[in-house]
TIBA-133828 format. One line per 2 residues: number of its first residue (from 1); their letters; for each residue x, y, z of N, C-alpha, C, O, CB. Coordinates in steps of 0.2 Angstrom, whole numbers, always signed. Last residue first. Glycine has a CB too. Layout:
BEGIN
NUM	A	X:Y:Z:X:Y:Z:X:Y:Z:X:Y:Z:X:Y:Z | ...
This chain:
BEGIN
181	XX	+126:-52:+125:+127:-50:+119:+125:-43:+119:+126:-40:+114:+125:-54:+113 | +112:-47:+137:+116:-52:+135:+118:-50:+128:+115:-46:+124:+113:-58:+136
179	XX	+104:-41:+142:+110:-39:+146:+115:-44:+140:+121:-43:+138:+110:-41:+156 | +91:-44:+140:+94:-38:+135:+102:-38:+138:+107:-36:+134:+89:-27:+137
177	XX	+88:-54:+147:+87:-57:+142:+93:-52:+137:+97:-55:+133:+79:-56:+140 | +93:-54:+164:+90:-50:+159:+93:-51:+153:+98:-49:+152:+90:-44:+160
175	XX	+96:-72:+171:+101:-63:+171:+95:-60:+165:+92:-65:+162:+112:-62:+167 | +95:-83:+172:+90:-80:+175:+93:-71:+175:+91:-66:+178:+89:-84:+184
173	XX	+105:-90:+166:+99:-90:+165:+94:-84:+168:+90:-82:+164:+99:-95:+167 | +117:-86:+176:+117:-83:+168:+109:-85:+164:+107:-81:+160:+124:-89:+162
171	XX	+113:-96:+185:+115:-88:+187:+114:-83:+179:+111:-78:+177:+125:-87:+190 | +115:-108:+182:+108:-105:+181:+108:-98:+182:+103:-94:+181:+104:-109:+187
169	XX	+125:-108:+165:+123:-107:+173:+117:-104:+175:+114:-100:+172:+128:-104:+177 | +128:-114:+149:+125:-108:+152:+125:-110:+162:+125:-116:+163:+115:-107:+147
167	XX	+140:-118:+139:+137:-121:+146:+135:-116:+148:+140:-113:+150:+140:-124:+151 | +136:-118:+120:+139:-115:+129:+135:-117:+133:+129:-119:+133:+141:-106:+131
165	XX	+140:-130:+108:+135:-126:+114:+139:-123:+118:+144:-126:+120:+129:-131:+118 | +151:-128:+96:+149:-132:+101:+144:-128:+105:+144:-122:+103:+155:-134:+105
163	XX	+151:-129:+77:+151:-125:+84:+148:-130:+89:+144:-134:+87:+147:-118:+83 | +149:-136:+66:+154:-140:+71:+154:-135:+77:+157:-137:+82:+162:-142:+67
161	XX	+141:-123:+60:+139:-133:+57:+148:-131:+63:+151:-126:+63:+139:-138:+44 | +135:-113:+72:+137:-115:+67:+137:-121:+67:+136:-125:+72:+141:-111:+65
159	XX	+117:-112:+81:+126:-115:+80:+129:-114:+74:+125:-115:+69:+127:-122:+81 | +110:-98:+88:+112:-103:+84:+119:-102:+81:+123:-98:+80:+107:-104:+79
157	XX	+111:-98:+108:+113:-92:+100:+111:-102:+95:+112:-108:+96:+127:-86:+100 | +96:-90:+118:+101:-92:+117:+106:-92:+109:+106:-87:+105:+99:-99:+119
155	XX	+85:-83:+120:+86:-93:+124:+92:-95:+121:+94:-101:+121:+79:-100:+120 | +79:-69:+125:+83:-71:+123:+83:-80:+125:+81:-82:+130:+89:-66:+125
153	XX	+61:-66:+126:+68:-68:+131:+72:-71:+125:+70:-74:+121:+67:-75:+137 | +55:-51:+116:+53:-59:+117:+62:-60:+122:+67:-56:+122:+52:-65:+107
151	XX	+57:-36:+114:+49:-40:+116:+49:-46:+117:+44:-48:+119:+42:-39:+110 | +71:-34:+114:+68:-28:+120:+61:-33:+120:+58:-33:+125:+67:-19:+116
149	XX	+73:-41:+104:+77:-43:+111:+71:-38:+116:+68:-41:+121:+87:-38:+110 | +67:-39:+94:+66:-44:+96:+66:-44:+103:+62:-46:+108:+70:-48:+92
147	XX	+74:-27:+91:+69:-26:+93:+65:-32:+96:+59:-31:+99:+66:-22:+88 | +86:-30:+88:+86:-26:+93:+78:-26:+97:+76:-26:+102:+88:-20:+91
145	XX	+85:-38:+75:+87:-43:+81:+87:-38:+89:+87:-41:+95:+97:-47:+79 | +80:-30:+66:+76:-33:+69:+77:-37:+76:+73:-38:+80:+73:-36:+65
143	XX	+92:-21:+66:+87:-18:+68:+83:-25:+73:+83:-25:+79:+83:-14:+61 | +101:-31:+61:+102:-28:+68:+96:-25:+72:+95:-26:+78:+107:-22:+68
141	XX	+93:-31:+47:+94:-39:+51:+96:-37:+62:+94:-39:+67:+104:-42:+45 | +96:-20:+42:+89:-23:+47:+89:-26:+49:+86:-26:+54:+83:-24:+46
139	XX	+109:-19:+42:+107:-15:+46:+100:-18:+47:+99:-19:+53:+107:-8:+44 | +110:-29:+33:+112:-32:+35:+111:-27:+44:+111:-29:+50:+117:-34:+31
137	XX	+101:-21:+21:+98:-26:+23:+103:-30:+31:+99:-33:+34:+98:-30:+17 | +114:-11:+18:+107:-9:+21:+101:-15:+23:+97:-13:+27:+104:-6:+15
135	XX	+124:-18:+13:+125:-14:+22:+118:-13:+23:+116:-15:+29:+129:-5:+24 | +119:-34:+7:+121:-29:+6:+120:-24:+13:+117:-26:+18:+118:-28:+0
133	XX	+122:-51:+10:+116:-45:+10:+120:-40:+9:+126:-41:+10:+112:-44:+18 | +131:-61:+10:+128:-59:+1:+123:-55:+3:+119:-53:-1:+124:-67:-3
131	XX	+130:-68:+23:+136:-63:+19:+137:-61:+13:+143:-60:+11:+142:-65:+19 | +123:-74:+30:+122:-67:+28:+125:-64:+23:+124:-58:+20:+121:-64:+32
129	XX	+125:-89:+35:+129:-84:+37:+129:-77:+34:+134:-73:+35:+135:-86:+36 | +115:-98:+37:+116:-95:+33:+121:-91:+38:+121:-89:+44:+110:-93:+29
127	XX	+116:-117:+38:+118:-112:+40:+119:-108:+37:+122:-109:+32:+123:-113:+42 | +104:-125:+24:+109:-123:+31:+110:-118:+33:+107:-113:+31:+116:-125:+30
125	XX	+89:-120:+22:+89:-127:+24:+98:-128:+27:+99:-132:+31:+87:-132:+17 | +83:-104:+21:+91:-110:+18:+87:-115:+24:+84:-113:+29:+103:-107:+18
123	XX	+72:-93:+18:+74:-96:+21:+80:-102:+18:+79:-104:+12:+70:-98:+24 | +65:-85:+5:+69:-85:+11:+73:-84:+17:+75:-80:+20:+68:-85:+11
121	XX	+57:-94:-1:+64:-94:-2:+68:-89:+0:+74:-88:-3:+65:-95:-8 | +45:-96:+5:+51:-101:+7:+57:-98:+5:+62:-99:+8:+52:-109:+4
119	XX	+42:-77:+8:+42:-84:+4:+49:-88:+8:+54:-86:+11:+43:-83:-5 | +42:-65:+15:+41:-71:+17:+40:-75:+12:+34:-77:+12:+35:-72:+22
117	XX	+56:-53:+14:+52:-59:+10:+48:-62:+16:+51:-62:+21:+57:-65:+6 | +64:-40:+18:+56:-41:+18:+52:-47:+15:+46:-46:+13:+54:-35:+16
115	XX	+75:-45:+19:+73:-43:+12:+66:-41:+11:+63:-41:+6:+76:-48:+7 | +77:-48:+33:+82:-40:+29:+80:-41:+25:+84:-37:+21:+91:-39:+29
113	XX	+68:-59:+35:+68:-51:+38:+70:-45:+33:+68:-39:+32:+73:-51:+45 | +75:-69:+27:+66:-67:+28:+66:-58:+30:+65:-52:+27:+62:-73:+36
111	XX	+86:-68:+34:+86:-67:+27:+78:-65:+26:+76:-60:+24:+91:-74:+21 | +82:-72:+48:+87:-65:+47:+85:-63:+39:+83:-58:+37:+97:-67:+47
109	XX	+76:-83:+53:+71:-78:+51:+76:-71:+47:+74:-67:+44:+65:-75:+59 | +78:-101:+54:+81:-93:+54:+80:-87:+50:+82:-87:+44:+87:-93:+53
107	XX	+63:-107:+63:+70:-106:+60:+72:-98:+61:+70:-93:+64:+71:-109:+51 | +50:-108:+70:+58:-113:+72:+62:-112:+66:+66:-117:+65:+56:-123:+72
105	XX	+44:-100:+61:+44:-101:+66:+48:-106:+67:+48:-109:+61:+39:-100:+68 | +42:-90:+49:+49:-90:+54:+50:-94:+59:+55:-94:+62:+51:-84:+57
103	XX	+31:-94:+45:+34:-97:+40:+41:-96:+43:+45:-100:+42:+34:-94:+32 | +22:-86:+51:+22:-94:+54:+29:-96:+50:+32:-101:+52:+13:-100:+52
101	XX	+16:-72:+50:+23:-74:+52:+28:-82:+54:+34:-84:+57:+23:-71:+58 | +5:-74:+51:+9:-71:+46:+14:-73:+43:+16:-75:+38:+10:-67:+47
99	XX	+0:-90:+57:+0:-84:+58:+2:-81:+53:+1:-85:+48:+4:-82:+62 | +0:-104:+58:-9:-100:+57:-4:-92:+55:-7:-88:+50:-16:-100:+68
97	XX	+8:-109:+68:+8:-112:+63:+2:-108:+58:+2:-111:+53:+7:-118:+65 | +14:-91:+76:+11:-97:+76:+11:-102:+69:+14:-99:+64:+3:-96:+78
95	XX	+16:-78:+75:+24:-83:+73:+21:-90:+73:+25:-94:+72:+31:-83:+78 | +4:-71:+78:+11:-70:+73:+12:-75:+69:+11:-77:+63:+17:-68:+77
93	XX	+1:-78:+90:-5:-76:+84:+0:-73:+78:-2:-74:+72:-11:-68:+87 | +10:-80:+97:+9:-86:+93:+5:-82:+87:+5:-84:+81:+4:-92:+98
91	XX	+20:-70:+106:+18:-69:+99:+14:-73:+94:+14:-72:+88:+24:-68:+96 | +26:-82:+114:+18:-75:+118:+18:-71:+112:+13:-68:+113:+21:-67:+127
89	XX	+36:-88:+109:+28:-89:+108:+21:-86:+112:+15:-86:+112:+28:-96:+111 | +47:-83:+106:+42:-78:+102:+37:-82:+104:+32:-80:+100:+42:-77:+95
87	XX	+64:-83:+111:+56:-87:+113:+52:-83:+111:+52:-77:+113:+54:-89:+121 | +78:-82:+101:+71:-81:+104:+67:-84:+106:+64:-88:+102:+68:-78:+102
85	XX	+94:-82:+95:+87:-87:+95:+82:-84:+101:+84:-86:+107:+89:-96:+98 | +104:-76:+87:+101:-75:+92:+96:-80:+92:+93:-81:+87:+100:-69:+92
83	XX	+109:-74:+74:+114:-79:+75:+113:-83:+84:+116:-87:+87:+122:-74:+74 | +101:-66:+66:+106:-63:+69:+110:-68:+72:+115:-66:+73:+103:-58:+74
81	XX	+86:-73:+74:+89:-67:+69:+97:-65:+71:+99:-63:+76:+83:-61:+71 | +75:-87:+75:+82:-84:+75:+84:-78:+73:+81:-77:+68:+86:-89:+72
79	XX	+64:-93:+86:+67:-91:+78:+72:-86:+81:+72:-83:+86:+62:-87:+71 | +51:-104:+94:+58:-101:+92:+58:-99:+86:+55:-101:+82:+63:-104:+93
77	XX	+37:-109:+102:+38:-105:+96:+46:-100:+96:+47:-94:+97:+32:-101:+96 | +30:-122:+112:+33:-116:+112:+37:-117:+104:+39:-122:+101:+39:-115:+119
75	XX	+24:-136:+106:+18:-128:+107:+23:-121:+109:+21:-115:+108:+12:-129:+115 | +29:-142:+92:+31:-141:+100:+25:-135:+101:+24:-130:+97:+42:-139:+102
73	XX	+25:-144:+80:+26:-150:+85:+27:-148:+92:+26:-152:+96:+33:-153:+84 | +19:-130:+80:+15:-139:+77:+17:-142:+83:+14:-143:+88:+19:-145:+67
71	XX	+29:-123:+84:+24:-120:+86:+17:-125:+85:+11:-124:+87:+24:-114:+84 | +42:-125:+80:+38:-121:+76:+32:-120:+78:+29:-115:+75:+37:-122:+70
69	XX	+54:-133:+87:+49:-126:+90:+47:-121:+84:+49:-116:+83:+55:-120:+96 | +62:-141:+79:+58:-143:+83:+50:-137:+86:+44:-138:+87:+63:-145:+88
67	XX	+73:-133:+73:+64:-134:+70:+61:-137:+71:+56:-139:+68:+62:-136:+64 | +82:-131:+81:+78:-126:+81:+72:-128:+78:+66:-126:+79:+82:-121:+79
65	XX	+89:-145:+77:+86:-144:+86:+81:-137:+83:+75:-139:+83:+94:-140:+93 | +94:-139:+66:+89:-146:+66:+83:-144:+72:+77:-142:+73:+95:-154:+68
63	XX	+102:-127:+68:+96:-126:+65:+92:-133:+66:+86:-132:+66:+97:-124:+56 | +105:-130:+85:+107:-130:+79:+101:-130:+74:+96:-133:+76:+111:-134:+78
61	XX	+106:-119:+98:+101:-123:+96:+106:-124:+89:+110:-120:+87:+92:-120:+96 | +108:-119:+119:+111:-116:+110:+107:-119:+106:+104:-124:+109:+119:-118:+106
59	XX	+99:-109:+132:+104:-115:+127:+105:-113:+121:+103:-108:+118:+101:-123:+126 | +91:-107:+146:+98:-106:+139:+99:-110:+138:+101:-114:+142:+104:-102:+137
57	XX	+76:-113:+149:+81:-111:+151:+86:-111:+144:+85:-113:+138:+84:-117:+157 | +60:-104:+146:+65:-109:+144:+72:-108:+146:+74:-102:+146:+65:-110:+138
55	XX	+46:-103:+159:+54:-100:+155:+56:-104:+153:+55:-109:+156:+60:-97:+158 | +33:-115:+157:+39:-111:+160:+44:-107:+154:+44:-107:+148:+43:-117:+165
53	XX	+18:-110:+149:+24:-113:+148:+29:-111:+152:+30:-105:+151:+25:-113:+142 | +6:-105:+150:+8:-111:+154:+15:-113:+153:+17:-117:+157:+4:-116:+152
51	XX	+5:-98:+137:+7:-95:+142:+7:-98:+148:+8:-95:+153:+6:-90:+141 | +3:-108:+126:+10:-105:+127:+9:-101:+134:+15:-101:+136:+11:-99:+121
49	XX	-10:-114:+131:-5:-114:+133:+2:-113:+133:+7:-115:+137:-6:-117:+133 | -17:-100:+129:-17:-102:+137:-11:-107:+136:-6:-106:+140:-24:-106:+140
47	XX	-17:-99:+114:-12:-95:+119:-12:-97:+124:-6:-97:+126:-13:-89:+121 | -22:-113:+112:-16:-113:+110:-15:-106:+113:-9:-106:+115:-14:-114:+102
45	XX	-36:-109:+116:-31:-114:+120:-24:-114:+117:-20:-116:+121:-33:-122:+120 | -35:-99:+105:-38:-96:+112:-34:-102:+116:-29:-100:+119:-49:-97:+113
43	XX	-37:-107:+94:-30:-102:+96:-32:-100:+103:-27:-100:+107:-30:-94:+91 | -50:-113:+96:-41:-117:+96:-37:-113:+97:-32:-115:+101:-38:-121:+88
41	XX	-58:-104:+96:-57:-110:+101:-49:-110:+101:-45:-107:+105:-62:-119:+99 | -53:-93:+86:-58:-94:+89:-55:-101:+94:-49:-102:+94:-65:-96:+84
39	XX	-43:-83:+78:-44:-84:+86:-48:-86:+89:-49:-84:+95:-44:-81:+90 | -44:-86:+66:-41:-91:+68:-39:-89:+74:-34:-92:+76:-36:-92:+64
37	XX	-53:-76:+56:-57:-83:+62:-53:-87:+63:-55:-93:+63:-63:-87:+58 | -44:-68:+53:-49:-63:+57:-52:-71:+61:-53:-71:+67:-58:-57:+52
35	XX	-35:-71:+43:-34:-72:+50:-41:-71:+53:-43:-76:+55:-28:-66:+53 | -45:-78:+33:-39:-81:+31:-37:-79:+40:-37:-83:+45:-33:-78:+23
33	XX	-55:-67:+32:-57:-77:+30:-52:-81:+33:-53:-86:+35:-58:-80:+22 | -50:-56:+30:-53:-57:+36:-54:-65:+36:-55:-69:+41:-60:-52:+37
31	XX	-44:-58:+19:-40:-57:+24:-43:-58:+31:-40:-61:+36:-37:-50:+24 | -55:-60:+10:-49:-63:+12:-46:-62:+18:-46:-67:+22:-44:-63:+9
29	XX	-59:-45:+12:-64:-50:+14:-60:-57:+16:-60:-60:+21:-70:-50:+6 | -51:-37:+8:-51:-37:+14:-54:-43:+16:-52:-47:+21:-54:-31:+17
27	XX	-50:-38:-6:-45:-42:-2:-46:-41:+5:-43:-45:+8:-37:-39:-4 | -62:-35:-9:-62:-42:-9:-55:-44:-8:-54:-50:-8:-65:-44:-16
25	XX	-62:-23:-7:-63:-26:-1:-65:-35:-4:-69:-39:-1:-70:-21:+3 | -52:-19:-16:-51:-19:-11:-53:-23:-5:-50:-25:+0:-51:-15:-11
23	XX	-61:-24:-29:-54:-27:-27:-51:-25:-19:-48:-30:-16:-48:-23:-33 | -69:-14:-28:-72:-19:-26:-66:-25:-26:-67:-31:-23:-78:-20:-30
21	XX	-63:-3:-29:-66:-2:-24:-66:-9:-22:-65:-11:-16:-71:+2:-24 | -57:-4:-43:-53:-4:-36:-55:-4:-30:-51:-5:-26:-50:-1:-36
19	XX	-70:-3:-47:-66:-9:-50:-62:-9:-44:-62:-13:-40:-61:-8:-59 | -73:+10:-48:-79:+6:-44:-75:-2:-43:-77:-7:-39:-88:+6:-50
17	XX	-63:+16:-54:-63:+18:-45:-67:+12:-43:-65:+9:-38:-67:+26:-41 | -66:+12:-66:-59:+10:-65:-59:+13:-56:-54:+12:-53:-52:+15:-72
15	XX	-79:+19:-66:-78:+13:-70:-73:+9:-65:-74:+5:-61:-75:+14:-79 | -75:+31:-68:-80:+29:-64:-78:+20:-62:-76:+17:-57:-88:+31:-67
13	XX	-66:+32:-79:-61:+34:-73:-67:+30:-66:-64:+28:-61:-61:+45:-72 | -75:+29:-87:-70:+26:-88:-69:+27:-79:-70:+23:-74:-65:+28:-95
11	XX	-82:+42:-88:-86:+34:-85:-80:+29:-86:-82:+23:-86:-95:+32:-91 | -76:+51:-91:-76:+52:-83:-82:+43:-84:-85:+40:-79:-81:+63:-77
9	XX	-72:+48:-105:-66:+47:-99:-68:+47:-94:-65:+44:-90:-61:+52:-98 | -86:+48:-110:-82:+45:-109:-76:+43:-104:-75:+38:-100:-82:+45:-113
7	XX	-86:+63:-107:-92:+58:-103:-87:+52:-105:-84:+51:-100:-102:+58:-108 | -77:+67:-116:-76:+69:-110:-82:+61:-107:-80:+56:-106:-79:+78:-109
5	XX	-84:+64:-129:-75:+61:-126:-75:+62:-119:-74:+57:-116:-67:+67:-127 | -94:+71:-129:-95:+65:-129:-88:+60:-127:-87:+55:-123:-97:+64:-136
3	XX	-89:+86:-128:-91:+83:-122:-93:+74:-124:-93:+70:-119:-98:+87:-119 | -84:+84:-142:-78:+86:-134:-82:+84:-129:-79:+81:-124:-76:+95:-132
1	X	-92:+84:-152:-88:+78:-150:-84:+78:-144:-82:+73:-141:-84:+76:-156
């Protein structure tokens, strides 16, 4: 009866590898369906013309203003981290409407970020002010807003509800993205 148990378990174990094997690549196989064919034509002109796009000059955005630039309506792509607003559209294959990352695109990516969610419900419909993240999420929240800084231009900060915009100069425009805050 011991080797009949045995043969059993190792065609079980066979069984339960050949099962995950084929789960595996039936997630790759998605994955390739879902991104691998969304650089053909259309993304191809949607990069040329994010990168037709002049610099944007600074400004402040309020979350409304900011969901203009998801990258549908407007072909430049903003998001926020940190209270900071970015031009991420040389990332379109990301942060595009198509991307991974499309669900940050014209808002505020901070609570998405510091809990590693992309679901909607990651995001608020007002002002969030973070102040229910705990030190260790509010450290990624820094992290990510550092690392934003150093790969996409700074454009400016989001508003709080009755905060006013600053009056940027063109001198302050054209200063290094990182120099700022």
């Amino acid at each position: 009866g011991g080797r009949a148990g045995g043969a059993a378990v190792a065609s079980g174990e066979m069984l339960l590898g050949v099962g995950l094997l084929a789960l595996a690549l039936l997630a790759a196989y998605r994955l390739y369906l879902r991104w691998g064919t969304r650089n053909g034509p259309g993304g191809a002109a949607r990069q040329g013309e994010a990168a037709a796009l002049p610099r944007m000059k600074r400004r402040d955005f309020s979350l409304e203003q900011l969901r203009e630039f998801d990258g549908a309506r407007n072909p430049r792509i903003l998001l926020a981290v940190n209270g900071k607003v970015f031009d991420v559209t040389k990332g379109s294959k990301f942060y595009g409407p198509e991307g991974p990352y499309g669900i940050f695109a014209g808002r505020d990516a901070s609570r998405g970020l510091a809990t590693f969610c992309l679901d909607k419900d990651a995001l608020r419909d007002e002002y969030d002010d973070l102040s229910d993240l705990n030190a260790v999420q509010m450290e990624s929240v820094r992290e990510w807003e550092m690392q934003f800084k150093e790969k996409y231009d700074y454009v400016g900060r989001l508003l709080k509800p009755g905060e006013e915009p600053s009056e940027y100069t063109d001198e302050e425009d054209t200063k290094d993205h990182t120099k700022q805050e």
